[in-house]
PATOR-663294 format. One line per field, with one value per atom (N, C-alpha, C): x, y negated, z negated; residue in one letter; atom name. Coordinates in pm, 1 decimal. Each point is the difference from the previous one (the first is absolute). Layout:
c1 = X ...
c2 = Y ...
c3 = Z ...
rest = a ...
atom = CA ...
***
This chain:
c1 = 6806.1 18.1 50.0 52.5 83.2 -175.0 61.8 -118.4 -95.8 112.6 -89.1 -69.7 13.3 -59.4 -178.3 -1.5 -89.9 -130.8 -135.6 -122.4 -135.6 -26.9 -230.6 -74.9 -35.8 -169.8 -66.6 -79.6 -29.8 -183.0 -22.4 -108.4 29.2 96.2 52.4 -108.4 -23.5 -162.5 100.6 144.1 46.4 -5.7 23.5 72.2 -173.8 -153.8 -53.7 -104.4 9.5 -147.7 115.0 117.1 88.9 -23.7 -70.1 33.4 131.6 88.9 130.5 13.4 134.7 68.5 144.5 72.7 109.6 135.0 87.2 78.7 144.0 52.9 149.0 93.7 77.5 104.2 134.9 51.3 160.1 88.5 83.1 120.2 126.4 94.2 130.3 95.7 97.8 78.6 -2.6 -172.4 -54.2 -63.5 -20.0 -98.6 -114.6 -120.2 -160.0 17.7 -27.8 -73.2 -145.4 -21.4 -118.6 -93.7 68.8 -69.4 -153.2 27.3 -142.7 -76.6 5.2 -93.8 -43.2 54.4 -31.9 -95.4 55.5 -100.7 -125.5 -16.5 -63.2 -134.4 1.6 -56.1 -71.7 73.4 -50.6 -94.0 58.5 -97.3 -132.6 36.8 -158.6 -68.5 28.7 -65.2 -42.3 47.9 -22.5 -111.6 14.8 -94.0 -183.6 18.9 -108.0 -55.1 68.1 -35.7 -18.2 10.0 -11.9 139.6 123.4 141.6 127.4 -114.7 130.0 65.5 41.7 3.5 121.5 -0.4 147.3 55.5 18.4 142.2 100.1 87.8 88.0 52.6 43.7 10.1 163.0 -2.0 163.1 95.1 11.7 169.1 -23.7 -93.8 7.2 -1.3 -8.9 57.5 122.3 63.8 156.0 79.0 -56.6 94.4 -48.6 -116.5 -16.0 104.0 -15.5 111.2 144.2 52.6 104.9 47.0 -73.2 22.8 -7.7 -100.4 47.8 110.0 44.8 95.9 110.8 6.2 142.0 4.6 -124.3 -5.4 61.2 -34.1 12.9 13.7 126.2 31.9 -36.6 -21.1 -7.2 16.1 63.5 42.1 -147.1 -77.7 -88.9 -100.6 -117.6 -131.0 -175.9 -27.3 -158.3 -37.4 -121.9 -37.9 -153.4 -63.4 -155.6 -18.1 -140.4 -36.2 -181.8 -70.6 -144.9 -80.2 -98.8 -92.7 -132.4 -9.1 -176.7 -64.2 -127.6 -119.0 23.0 109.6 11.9 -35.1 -4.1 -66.1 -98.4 -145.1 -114.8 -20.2 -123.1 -103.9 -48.8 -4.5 -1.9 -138.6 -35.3 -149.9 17.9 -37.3 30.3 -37.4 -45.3 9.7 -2.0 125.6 0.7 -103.8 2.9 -132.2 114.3 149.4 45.6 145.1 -25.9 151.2 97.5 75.0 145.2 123.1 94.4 139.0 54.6 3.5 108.3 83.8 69.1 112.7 118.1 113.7 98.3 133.2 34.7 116.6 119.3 94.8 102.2 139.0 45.5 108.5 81.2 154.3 94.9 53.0 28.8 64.6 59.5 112.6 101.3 -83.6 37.0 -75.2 80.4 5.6 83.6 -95.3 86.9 -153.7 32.7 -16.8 -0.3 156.8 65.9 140.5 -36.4 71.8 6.2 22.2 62.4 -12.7 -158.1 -42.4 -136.6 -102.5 46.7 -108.0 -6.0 186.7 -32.9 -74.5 31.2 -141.5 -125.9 26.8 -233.7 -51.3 -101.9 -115.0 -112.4 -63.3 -96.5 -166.5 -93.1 -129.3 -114.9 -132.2 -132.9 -86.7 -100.2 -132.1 -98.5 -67.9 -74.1 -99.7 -141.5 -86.0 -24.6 -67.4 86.3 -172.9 43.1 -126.5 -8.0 78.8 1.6 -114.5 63.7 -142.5 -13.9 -107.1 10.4 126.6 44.4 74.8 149.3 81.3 105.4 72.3 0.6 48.0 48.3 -31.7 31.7 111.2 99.1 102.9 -22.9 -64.3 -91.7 75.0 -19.6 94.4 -83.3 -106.2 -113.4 58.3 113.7 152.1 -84.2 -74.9 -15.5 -61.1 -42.9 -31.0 131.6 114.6 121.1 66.2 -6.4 99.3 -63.9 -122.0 -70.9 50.4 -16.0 70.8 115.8 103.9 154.2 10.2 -60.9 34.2 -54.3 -100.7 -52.0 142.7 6.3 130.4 146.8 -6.5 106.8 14.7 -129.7 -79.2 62.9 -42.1 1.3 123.2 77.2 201.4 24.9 -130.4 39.8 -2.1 79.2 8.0 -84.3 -61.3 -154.0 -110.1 -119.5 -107.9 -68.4 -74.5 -38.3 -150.5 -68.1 -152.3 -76.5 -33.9 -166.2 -153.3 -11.5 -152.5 -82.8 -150.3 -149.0 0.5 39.1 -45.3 128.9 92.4 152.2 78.5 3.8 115.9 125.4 79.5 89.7 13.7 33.1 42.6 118.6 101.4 106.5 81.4 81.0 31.1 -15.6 58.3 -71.6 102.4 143.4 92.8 68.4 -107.9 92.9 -107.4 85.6 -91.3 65.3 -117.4 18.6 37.1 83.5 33.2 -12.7 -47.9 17.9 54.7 57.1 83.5 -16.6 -93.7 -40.7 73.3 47.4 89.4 53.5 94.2 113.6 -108.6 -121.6 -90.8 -20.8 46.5 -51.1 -136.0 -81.6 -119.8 -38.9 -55.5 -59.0 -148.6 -46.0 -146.9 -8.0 -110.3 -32.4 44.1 -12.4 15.5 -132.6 -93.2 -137.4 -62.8 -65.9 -61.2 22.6 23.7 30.6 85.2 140.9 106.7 127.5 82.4 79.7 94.4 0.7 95.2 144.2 81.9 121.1 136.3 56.4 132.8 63.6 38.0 78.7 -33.3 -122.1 -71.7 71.7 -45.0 85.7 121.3 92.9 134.8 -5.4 -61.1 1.5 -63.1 -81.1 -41.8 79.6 124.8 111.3 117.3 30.4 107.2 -29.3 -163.7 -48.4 49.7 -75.6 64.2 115.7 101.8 139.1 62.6 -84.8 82.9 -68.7 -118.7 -85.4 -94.8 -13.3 -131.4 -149.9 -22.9 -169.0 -62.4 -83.9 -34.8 -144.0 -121.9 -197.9 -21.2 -74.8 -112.9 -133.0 21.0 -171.3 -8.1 -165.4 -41.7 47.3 38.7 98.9 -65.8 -81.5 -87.6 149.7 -92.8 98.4 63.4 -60.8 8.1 122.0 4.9 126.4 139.1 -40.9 112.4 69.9 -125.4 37.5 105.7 -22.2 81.2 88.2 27.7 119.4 159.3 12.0 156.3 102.3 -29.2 55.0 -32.4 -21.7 -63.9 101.7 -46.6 111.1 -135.5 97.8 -88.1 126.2 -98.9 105.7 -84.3 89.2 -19.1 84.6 -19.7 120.0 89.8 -49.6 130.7 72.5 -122.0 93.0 73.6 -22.8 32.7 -57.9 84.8 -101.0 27.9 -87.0 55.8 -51.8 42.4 -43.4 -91.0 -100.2 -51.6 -30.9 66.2 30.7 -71.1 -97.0 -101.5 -100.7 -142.5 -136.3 -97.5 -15.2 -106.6 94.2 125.3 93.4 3.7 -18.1 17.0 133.5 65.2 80.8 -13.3 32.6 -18.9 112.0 -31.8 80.5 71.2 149.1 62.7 52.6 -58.6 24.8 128.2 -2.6 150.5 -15.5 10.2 -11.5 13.4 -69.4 -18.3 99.1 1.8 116.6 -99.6 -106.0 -106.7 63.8 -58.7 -0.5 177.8 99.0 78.0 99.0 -7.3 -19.5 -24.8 -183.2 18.1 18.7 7.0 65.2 157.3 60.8 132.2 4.2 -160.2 11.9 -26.6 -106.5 -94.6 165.2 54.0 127.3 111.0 14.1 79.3 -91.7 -113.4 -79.1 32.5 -10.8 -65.1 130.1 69.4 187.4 102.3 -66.5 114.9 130.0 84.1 93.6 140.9 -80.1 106.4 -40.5 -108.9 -34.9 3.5 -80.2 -67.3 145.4 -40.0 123.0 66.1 86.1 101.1 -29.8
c2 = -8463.2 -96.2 73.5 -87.9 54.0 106.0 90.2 56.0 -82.6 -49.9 -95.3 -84.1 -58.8 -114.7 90.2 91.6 49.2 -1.8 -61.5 1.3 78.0 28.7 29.3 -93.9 -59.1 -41.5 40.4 -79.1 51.7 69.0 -93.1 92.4 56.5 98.5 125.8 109.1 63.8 94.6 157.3 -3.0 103.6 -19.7 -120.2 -40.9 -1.2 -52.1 -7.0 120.0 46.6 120.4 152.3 55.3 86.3 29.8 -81.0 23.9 -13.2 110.4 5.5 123.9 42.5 141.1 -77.1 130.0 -23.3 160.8 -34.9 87.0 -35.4 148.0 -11.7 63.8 -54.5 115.8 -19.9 103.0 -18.5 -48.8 -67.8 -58.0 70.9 97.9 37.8 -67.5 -83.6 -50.5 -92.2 -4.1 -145.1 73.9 164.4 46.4 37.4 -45.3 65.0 161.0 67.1 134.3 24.9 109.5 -7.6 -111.9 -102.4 -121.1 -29.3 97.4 44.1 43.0 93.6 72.3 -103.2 -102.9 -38.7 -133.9 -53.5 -112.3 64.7 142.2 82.0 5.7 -2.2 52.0 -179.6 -92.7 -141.6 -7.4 32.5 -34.4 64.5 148.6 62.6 -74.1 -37.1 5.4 -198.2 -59.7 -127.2 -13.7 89.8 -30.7 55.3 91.9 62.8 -151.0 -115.5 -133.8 -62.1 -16.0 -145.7 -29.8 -14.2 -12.0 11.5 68.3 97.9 -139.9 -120.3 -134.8 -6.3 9.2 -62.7 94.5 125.5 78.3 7.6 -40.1 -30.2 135.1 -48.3 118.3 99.3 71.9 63.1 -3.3 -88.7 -73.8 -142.1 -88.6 -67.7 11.5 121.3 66.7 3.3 75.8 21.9 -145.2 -47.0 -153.7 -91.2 31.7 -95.8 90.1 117.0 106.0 -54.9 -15.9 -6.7 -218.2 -30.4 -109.7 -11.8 53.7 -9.9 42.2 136.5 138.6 -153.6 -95.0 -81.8 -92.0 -48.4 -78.3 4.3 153.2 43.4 141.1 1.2 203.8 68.0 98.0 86.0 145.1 110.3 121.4 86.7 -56.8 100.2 -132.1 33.7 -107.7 70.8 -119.8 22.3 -89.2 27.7 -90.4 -2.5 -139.9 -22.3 -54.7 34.7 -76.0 38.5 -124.6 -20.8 -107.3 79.5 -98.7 -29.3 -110.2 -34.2 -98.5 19.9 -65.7 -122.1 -50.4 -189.8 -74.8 -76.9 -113.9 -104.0 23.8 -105.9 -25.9 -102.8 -11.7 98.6 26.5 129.2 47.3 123.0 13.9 133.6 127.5 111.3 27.9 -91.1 46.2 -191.9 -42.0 -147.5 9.6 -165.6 -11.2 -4.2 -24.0 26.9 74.2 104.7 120.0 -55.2 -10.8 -41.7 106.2 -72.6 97.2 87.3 121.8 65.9 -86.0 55.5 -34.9 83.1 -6.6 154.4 -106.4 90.8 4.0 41.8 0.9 112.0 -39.2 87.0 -34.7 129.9 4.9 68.2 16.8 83.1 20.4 161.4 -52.1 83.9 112.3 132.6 97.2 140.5 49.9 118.0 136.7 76.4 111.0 94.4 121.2 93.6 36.8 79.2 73.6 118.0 146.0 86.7 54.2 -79.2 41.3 -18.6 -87.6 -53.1 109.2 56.3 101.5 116.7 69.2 86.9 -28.8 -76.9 -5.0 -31.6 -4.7 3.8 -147.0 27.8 -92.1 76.2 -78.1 9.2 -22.9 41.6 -73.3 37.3 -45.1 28.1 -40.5 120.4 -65.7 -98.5 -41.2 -96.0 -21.1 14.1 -41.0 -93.4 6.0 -43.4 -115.5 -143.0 -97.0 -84.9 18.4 -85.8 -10.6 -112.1 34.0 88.6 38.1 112.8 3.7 -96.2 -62.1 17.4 83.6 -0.1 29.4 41.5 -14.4 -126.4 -92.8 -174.0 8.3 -57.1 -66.2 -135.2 -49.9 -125.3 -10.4 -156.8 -43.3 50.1 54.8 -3.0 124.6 1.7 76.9 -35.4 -6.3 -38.6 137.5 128.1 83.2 142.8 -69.3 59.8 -73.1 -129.5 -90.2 103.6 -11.1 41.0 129.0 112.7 139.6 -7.8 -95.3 43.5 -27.8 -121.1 -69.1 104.0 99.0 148.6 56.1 28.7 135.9 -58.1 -99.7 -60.1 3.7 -52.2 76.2 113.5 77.3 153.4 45.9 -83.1 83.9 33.0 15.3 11.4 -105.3 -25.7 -64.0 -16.7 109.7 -26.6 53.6 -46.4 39.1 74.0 147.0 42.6 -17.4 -53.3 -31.9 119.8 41.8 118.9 -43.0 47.3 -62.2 60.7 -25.2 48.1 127.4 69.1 126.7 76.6 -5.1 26.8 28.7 -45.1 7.4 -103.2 33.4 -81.2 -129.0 -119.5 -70.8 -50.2 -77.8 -51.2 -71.7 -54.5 -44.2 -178.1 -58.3 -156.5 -70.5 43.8 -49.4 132.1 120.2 73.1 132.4 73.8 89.5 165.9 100.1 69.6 113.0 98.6 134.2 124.9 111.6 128.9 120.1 84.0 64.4 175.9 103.9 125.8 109.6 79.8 95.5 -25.7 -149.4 -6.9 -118.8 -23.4 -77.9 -112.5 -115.2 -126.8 -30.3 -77.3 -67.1 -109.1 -68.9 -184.5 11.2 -97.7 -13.7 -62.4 33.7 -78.0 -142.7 -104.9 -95.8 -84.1 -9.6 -90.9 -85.8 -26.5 -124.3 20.1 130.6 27.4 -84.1 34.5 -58.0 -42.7 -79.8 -99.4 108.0 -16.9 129.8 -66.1 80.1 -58.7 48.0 -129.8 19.2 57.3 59.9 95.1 120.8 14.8 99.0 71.8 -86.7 31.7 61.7 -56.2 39.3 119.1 25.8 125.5 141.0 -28.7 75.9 50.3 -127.4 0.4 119.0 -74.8 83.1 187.3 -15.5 133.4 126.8 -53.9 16.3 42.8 -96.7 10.1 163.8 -19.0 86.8 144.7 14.9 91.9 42.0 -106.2 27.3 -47.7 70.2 45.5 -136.1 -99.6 -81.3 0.3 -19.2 -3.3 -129.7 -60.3 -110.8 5.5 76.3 18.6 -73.7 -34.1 -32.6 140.7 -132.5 60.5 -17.8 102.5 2.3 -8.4 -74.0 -26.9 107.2 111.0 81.7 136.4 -67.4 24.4 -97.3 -70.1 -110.8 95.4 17.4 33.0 173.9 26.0 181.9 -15.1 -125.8 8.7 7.9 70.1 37.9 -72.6 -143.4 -135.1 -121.2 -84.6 -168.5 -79.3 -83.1 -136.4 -102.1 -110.9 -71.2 -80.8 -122.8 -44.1 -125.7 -142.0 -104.2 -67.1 -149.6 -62.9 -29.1 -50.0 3.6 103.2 105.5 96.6 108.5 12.0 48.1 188.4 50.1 152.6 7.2 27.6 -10.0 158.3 104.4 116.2 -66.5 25.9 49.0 104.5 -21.6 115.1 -4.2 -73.6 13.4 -83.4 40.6 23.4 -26.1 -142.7 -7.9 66.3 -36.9 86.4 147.6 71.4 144.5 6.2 87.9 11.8 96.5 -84.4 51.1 108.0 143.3 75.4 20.1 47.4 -21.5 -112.3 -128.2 -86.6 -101.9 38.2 -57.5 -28.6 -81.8 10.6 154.7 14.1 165.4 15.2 72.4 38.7 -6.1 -17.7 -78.8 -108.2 -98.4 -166.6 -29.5 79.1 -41.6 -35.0 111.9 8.7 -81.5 -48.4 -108.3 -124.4 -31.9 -130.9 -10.1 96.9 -17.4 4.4 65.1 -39.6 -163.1 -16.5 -169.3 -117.3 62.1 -98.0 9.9 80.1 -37.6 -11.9 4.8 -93.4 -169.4 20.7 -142.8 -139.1 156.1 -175.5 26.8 93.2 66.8 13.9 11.2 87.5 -93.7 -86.7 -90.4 25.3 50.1 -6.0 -69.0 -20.9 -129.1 -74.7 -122.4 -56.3 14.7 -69.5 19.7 -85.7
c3 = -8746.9 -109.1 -123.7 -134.6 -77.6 -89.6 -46.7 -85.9 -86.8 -84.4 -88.8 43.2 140.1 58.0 70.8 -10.2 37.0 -51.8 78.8 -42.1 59.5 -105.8 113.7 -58.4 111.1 -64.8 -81.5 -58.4 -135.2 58.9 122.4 29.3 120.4 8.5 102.5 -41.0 31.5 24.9 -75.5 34.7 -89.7 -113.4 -56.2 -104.8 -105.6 62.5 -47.1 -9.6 87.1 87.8 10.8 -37.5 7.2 181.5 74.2 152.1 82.3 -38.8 8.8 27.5 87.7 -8.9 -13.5 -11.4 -32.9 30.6 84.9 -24.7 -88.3 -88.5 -17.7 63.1 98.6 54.9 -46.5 -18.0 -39.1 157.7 -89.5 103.7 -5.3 45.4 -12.5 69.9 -58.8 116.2 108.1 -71.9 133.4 61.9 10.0 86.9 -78.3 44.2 -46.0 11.1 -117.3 12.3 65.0 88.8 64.2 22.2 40.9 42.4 68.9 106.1 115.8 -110.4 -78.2 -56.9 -115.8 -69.8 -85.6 78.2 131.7 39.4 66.7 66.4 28.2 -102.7 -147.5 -57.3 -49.1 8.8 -17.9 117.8 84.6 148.6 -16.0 -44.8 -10.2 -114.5 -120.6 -70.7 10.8 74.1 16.7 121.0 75.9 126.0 -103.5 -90.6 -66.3 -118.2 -43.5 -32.7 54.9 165.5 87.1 -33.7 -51.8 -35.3 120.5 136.1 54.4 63.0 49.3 67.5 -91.9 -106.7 -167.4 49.8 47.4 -18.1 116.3 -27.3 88.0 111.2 85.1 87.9 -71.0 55.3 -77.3 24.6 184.8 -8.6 -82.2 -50.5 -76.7 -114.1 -44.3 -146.7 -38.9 119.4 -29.7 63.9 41.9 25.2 -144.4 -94.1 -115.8 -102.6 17.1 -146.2 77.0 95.0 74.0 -88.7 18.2 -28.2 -141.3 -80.2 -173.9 -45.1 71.1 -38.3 31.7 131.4 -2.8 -97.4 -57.3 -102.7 -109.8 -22.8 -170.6 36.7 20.5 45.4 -118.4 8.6 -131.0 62.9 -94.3 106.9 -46.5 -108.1 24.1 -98.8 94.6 9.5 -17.1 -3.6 35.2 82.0 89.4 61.6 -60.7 -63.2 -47.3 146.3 102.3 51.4 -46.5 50.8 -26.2 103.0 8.0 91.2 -60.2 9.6 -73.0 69.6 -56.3 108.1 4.8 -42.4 34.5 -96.6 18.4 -50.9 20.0 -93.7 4.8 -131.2 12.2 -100.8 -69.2 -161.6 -31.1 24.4 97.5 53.2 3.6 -38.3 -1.7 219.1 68.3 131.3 22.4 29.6 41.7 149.7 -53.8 167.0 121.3 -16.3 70.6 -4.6 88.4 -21.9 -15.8 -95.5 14.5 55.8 40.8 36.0 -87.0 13.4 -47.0 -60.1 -129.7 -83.7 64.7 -45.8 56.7 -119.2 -65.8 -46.2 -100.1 0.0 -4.7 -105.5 -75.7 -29.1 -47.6 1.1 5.3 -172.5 -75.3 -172.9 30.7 -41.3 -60.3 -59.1 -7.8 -108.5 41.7 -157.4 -34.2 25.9 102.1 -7.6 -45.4 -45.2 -112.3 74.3 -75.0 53.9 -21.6 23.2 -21.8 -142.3 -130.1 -107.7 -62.5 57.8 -69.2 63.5 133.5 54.1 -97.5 -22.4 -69.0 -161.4 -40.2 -120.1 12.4 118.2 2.7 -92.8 -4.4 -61.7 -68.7 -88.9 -59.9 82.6 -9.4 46.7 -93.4 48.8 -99.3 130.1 -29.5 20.2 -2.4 141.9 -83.1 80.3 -48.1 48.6 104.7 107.1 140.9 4.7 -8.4 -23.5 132.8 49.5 182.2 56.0 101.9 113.7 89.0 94.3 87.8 135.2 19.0 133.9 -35.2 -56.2 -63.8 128.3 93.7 135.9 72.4 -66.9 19.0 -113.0 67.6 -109.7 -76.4 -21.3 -78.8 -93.1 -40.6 -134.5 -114.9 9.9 -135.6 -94.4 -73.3 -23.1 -209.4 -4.9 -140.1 -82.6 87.0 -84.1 -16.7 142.2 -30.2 -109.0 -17.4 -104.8 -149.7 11.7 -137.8 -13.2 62.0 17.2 -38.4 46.4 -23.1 -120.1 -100.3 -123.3 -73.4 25.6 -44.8 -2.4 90.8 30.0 -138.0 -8.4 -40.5 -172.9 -22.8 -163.8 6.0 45.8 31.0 11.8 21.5 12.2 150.5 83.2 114.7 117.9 142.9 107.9 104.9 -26.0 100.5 -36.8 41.4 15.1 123.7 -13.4 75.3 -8.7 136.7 -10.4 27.8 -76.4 49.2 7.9 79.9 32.2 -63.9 -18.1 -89.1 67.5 128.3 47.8 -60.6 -38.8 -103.7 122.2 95.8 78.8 14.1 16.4 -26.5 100.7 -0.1 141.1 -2.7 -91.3 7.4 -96.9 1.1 -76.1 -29.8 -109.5 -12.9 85.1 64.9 68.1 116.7 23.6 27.2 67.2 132.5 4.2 -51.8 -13.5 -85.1 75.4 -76.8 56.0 -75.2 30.6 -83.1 38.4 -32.5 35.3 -75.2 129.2 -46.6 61.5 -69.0 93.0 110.2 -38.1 113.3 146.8 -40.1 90.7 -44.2 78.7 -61.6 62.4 -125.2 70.5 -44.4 64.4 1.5 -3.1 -64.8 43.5 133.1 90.8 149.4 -50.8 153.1 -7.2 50.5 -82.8 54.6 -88.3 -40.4 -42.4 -144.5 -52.7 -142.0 -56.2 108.4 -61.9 191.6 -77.4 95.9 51.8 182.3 38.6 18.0 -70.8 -72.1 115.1 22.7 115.7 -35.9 -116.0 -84.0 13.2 -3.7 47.5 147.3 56.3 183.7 -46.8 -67.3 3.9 -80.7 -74.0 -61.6 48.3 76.1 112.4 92.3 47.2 70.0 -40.2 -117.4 -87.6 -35.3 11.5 -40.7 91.5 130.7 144.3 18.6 -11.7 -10.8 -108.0 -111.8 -74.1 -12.3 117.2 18.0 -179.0 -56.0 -106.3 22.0 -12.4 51.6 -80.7 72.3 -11.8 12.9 -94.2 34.5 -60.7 87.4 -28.6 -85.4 -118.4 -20.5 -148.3 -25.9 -118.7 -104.5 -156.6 -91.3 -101.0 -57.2 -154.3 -101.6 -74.7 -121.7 -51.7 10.5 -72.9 114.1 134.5 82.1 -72.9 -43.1 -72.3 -156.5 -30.2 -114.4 -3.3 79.6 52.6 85.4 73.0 79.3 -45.5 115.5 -113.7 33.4 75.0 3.9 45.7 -23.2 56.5 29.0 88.0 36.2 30.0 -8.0 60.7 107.2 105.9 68.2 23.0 98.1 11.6 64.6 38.3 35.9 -104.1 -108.7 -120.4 -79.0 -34.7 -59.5 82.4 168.1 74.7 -16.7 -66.8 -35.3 -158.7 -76.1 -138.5 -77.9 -56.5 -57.7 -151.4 -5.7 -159.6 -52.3 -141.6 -29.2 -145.2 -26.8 -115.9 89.5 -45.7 0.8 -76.8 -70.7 -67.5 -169.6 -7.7 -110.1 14.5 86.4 28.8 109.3 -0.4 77.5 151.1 67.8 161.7 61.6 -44.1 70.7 -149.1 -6.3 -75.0 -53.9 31.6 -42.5 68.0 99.7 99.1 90.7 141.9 136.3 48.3 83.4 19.1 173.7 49.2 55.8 183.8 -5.7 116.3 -1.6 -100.6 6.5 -8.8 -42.0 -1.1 172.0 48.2 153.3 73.3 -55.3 90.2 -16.9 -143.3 -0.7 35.5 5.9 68.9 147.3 48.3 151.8 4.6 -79.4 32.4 -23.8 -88.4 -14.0 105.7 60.0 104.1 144.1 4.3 110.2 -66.9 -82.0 -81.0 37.0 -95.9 12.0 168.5 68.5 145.1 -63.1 93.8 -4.8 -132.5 56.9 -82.3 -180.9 -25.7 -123.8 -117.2 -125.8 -64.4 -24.2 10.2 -25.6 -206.8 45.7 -144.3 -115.3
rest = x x x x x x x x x x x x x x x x x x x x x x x x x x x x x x x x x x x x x x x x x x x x x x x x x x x x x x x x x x x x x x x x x x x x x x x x x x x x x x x x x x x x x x x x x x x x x x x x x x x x x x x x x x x x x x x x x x x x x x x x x x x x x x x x x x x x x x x x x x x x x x x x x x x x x x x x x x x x x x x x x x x x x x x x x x x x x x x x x x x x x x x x x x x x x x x x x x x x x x x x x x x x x x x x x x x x x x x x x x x x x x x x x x x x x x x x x x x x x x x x x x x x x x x x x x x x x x x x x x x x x x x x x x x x x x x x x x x x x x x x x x x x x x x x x x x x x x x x x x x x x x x x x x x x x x x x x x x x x x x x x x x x x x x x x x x x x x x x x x x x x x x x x x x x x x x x x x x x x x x x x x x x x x x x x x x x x x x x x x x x x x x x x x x x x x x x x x x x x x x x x x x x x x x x x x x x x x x x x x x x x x x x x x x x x x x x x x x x x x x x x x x x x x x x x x x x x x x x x x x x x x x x x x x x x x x x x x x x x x x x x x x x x x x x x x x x x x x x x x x x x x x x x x x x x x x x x x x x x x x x x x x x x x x x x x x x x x x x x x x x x x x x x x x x x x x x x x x x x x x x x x x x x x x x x x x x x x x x x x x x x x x x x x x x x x x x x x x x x x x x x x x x x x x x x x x x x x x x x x x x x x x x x x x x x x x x x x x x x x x x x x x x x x x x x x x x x x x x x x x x x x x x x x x x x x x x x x x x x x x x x x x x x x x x x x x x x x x x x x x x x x x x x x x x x x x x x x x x x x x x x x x x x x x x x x x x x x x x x x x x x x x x x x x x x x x x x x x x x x x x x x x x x x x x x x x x x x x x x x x x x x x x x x x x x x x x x x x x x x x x x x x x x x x x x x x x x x x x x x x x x x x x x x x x x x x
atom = N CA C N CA C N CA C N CA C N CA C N CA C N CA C N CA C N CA C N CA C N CA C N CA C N CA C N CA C N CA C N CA C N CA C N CA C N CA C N CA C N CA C N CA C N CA C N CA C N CA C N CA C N CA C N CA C N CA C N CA C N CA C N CA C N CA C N CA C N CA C N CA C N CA C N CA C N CA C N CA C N CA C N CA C N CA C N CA C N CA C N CA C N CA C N CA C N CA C N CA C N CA C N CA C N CA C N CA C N CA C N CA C N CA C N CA C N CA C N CA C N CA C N CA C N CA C N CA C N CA C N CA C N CA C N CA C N CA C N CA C N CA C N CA C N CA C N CA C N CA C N CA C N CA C N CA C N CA C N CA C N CA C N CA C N CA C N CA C N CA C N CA C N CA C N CA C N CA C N CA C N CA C N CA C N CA C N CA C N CA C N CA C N CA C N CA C N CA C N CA C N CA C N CA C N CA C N CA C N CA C N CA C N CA C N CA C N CA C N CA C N CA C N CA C N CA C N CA C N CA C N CA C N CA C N CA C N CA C N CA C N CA C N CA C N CA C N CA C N CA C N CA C N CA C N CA C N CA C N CA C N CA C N CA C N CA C N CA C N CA C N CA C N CA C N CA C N CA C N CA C N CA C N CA C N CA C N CA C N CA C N CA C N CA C N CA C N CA C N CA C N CA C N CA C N CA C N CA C N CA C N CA C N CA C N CA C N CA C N CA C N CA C N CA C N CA C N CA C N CA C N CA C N CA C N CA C N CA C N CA C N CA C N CA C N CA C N CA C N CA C N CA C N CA C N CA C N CA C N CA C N CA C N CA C N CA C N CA C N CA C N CA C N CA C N CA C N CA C N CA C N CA C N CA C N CA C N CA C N CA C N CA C N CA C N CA C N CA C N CA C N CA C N CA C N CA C N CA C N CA C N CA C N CA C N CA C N CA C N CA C N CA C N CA C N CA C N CA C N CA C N CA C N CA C N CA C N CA C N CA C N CA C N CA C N CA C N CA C N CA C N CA C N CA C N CA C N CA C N CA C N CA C N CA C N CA C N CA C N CA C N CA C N CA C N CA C N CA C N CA C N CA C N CA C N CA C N CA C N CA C N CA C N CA C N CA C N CA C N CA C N CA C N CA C N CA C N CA C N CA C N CA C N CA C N CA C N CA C N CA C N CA C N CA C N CA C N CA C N CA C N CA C N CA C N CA C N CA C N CA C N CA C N CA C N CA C N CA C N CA C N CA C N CA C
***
């Protein structure tokens, strides 16, 4: 149906109780980026709500992107999809289960280019106020909204969350990277924080370009001495920062690690044909 014509119930259990997940995947050309991995990560985290029944299987993924992409082509997209506990009587546990919700829509969107990589971004710290389950992709997105409108005060584009023990976990749209003598590292991927499909590919690309890649917990204070950060995502794809809370990261430039691999992640990202014009 046309966008605008589009509705939820007003007592949909996402819309009222945040009992929702939600993925974003980019569209190139009409094709999903890491598709499996992105319904992969709905499936796990829906079967862990009673949810797993709403997510569609993944040739009915690419036959619903296949059919918007003819609707409303666009050479470079997003895909919103979401599943929620349905619709009842508002009862924080209705006397009776309702169906899965499931649904989806296709928008145009510009993703960073290569001039915007080489200038990096700004970020800040920020006290990390979530719930314990950050491993669920959940709509409950209100202590990232609050974080970014922080970062934004602040002159900078993102917010980085640290937790009460000062370790780092992620970002309010984004996961995090640091970069020590030529070694990139991530925090694990568990209940701390959401394990990011970007992630995969950068792991990928690491591989590819033989740079030494570790999984370990990242004290702030590893943030604060690294002699380069990125962060990455489905929208910003890999992005360098290059200030810190107003301190400058490294010499202050994309550093010659992150630059690497966002020129690998970009030609996984657009293939051979590369971003369009």
């Amino acid at each position: 149906m046309a966008f605008a014509e589009a509705r939820v119930p007003l007592e949909d259990r996402g819309l009222q109780f945040g009992e929702s997940l939600y993925e974003v995947i980019a569209v190139v050309r009409g094709e999903p980026f890491r598709l499996s991995d992105h319904v992969e990560r709905m499936r796990n985290g829906a079967r862990e709500i009673g949810l797993a029944a709403g997510v569609p299987e993944v040739s009915e993924w690419r036959a619903m992107i296949a059919e918007l992409h003819r609707r409303e082509p666009h050479s470079a997209a997003i895909l919103y999809a979401q599943v929620t506990g349905g619709t009842a009587p508002r009862s924080h546990v209705p006397a009776e289960t309702p169906a899965p919700f499931f649904f989806a829509y296709l928008r145009a969107y510009a993703f960073p280019k290569p001039a915007e990589i080489a200038r990096g971004i700004a970020a800040v710290t920020f006290p990390d106020p979530r719930w314990q389950r950050r491993d669920l992709k959940t709509v409950m997105l209100l202590p990232a909204v609050l974080a970014r409108k922080e970062a934004l005060a602040r002159g900078a584009e993102e917010a980085i969350f640290v937790g009460q023990d000062g370790f780092v976990n992620e970002g309010a749209v984004s996961t995090l990277f640091a970069v020590h003598d030529g070694t990139v590292a991530s925090p694990p991927a568990d209940q701390r924080i959401l394990e990011g499909v970007s992630t995969r590919v950068i792991g990928e690309v690491c591989r590819q370009l033989g740079v030494a890649f570790s999984v370990r917990p990242l004290p702030l204070s590893d943030l604060r001495t690294a002699d380069e950060i990125f962060i990455a995502s489905t929208t910003v794809l890999l992005m360098p920062v290059v200030r810190l809370d107003g301190q400058t990261v490294g010499n202050g430039a994309p550093g010659a690690v992150t630059l690497r691999l966002a020129d690998g992640f970009q030609r996984v990202f657009w293939g051979q044909e590369g971003p369009p014009l």
